[in-house]
N, C-alpha and C positions, 0 to 999 in steps of 0.2 A: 083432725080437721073433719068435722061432719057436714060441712055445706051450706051450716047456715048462719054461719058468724064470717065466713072467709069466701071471696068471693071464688069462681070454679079456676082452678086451675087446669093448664094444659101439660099435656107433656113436651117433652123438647121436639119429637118430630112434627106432632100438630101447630106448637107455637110455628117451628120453623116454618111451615108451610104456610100459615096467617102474616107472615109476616117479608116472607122470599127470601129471608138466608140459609143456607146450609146447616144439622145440626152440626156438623163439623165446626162450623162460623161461632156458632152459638159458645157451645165449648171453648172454641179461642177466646173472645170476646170477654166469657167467664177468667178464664186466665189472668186473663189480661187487668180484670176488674174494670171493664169497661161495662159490659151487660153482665149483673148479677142472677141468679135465679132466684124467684120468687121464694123457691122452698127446693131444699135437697135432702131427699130418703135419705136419712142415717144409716140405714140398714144396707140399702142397695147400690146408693151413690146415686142416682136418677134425680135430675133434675126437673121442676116443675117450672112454668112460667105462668104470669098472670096477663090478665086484658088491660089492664093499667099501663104495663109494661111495653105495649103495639106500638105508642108513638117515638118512646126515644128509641125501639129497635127499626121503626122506616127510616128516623133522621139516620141513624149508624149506617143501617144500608146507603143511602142516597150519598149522605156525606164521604164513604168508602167509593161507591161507585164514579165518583166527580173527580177521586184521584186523590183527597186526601190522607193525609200519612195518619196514623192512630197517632200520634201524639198531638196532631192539630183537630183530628176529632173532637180529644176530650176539650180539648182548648173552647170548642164551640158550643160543645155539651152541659161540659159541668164549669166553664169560666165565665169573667162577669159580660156582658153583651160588648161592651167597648172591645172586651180581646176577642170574642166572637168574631165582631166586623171586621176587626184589624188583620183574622186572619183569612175570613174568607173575601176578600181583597184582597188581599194578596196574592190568594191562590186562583182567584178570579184570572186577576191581569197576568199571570204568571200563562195560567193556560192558554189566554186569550193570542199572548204571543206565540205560544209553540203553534196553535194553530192557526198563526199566520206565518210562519216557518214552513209549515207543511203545506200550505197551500202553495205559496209558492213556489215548491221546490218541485209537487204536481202540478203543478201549472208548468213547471217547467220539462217536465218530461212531457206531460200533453201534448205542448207544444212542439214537439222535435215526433211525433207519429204521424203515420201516413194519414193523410185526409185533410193537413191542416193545421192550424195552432187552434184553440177554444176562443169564443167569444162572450163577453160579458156585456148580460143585459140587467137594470134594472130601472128602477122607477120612479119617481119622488114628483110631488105636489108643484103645479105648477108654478102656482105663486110662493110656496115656497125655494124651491128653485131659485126665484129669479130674487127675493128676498135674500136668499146667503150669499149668489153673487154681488151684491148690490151694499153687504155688507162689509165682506172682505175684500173687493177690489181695490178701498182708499187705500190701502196698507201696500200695497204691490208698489215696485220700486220703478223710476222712470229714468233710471241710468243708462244710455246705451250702451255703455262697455261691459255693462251686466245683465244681458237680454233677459237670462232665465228669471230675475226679480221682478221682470214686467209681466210674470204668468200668473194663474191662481193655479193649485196643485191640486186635482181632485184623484182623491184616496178613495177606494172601495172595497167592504170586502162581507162577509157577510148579515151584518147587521147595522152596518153603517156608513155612511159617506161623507167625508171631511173634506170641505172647503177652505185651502189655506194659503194665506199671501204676507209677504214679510219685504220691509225696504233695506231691511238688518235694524231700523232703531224703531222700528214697532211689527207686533205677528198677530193677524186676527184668524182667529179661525171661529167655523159655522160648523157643528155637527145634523146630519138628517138622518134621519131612518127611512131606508127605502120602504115601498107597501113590496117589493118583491126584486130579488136578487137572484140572477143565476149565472152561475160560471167563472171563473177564478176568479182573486184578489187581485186588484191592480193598482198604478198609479198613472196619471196624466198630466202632463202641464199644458193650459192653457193659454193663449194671450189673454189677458185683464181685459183690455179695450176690446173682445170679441166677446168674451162670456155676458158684460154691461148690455153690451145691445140684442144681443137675444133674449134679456129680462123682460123686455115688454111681450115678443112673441111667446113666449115659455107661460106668461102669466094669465095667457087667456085662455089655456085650456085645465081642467081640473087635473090631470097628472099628465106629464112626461116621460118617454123611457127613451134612456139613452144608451147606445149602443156601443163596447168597445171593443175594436180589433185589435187584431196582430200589430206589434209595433211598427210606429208609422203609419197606420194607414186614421184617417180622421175618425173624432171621436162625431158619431151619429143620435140626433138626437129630434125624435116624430110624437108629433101627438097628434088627434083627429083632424085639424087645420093645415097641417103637411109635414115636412121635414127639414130639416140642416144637418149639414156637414160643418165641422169644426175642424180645423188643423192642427196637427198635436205638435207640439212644440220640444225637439230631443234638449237634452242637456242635465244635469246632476243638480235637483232642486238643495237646498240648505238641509242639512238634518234637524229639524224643528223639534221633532219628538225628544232628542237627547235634551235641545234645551231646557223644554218643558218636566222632564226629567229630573234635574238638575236644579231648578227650583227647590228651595227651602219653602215650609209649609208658612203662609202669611200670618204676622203678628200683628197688624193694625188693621179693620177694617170700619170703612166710612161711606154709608149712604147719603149722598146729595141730589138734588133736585139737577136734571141734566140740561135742561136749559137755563136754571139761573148759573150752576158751572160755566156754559158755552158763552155767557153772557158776560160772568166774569173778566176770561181770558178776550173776550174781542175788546174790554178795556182796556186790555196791555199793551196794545197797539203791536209793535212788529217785531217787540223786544226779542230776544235768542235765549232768554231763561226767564223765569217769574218763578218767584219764592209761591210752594203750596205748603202751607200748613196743617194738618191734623190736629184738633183738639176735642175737648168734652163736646160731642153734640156740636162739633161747628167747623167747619173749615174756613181759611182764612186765603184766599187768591192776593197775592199783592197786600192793596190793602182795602178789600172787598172781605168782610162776614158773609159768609150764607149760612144758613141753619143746616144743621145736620144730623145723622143720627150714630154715635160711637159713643162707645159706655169705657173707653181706656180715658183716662187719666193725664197720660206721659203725651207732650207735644212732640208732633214728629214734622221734621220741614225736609221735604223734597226740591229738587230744581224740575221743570218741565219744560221744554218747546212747547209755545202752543201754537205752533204751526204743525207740531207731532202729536199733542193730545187732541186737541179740538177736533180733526175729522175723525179719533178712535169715539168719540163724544156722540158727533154726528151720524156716526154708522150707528149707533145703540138703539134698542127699543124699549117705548115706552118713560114714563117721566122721571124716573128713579135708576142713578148709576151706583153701582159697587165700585168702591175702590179697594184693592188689596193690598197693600207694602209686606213686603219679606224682611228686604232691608236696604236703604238707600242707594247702595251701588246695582242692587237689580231693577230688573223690569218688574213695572206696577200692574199688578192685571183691572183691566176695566170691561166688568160685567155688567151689562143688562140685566136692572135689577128683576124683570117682566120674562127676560129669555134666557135660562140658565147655557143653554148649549153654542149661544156664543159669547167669545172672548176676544179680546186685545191684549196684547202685552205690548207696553208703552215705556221704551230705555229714558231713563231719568238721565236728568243733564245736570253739570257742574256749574252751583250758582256763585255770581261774584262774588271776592271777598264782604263786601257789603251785605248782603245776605244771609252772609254764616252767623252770623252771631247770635 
């Protein structure tokens, strides 16, 4: 190698130092056949490394430092992008939970030292704000033998805040991204009919931060215009997340126009199910066409309330809905085609014999 056909190589402890692994790492890595060297002395055994070489040794680094195992490395490295994703997703939401594991469980020690339990502040767009409560509150349940259905559930922790209310036959949920979080993970139930009327107060100022204490005490919530108190509401919300969970990945989806859908269903007058159909490009309400956009083939016929769909309809934004089917006995998710980060799951219903056919 005279330097001018081959680009300069480094040795192992410079590469190692260009790059922040150990040569120990490096050596491993060789082992391993995960990171090769450039060029190895015959004579000496001495590894060389090249400048070519810098970025898949950052990714190895980063990807090792994030937690991942050297067999889901190379998966990301040297496999096609779809297993890439599949697996740092995985290991994403994998993390994502331990560290809301550990949060809580410092939170819970926090809690129990002298001075106090922690309090959690953060932040979120006023109008936004009053837009998520405004969306999931249809969905809250109006049973009194079941108070806690009549709450919305707000989740925090630190990247994000979930707004979410469920009747048990439909669950909308609103995700935000606070501008700024501090201090443990929580959750809250809200009353519905209290979070609604502070959407106009909330909306007038360009951000909100809301305040929460030690259990029990009111969730606090000021912007430059003044403040409120809210009441927190004790009781053991539904496990929403398993359901969601639980979900099979959807096999039919159909973009419709959301007011001639809404339109649809106010033809069906007061009925307790209406046949929806799925087809090429169209969905079929009863016996209402609307145009649509779905490139499957296979007809697929759902039952619906549309005293259960129509207000997941009316919560939506913008003039285009996603519909998702898994599989008829599940809930159909109904996306804002305009707002990815919120969702409806709407329980399909049992249509008359007349119907099925």
């Amino acid at each position: 190698m005279d330097g001018t056909s081959e680009p300069e190589l480094m040795s192992i402890s410079a590469f190692a130092r260009r790059v922040g692994l150990a040569p120990s790492a490096l050596r491993f890595y060789d082992d391993c056949r995960v990171l090769l060297p450039a060029h190895v002395d015959g004579a000496t055994g001495y590894r060389f490394y090249s400048p070519a070489q810098e970025p898949r040794a950052g990714l190895l680094r980063g990807l090792r430092e994030a937690g991942l195992s050297l067999a889901d490395v190379v998966a990301v490295l040297d496999g096609p992008p779809d297993r890439a994703r599949e697996v740092l997703e995985r290991h994403r939401a994998a993390a994502r939970e331990r560290g809301r594991a550990a949060d809580a469980a410092i939170g819970a020690v926090l809690g129990s030292l002298p001075g106090g339990p922690p309090v959690t502040e953060f932040t979120l767009g006023g109008a936004e704000l009053a837009g998520a409560v405004r969306q999931v509150a249809p969905a809250a349940g109006r049973d009194p033998d079941h108070p806690v259905l009549g709450c919305v559930l707000v989740e925090f922790e630190e990247d994000e805040v979930r707004f979410v209310a469920t009747d048990r036959y439909r669950l909308s949920l609103r995700t935000l991204r606070p501008a700024a979080l501090t201090g443990p993970a929580g959750r809250l139930l809200i009353d519905a009919d209290t979070l609604v009327g502070l959407g106009p107060w909330a909306a007038r100022a360009a951000e909100v931060t809301l305040v929460a204490g030690p259990a029990g005490t009111p969730l606090t919530l000021r912007h430059p215009g003044g403040a409120r108190e809210v009441a927190v509401t004790a009781g053991e919300y539904p496990a929403y997340r398993d359901m969601l969970g639980a979900m099979t990945a959807p096999r039919h989806r159909v973009v419709v126009d959301r007011a001639a859908l809404l339109a649809a269903l106010d033809r069906c007058g007061d009925t307790p199910a209406v046949a929806v159909e799925l087809g090429r490009d169209r969905l079929l309400v009863a016996d209402t066409a609307l145009p649509a956009l779905r490139a499957e083939d296979e007809p697929v016929r759902i039952g619906f309330d549309p005293a259960v769909l129509a207000p997941a309809l009316e919560a939506s934004v913008g003039p285009d809905v996603l519909l998702e089917v898994s599989a008829p006995p599940q809930p159909v998710l109904v996306r804002s085609a305009d707002q990815g980060s919120f969702t409806t799951l709407v329980m399909p219903v049992a249509l008359p014999p007349a119907h099925r056919s």
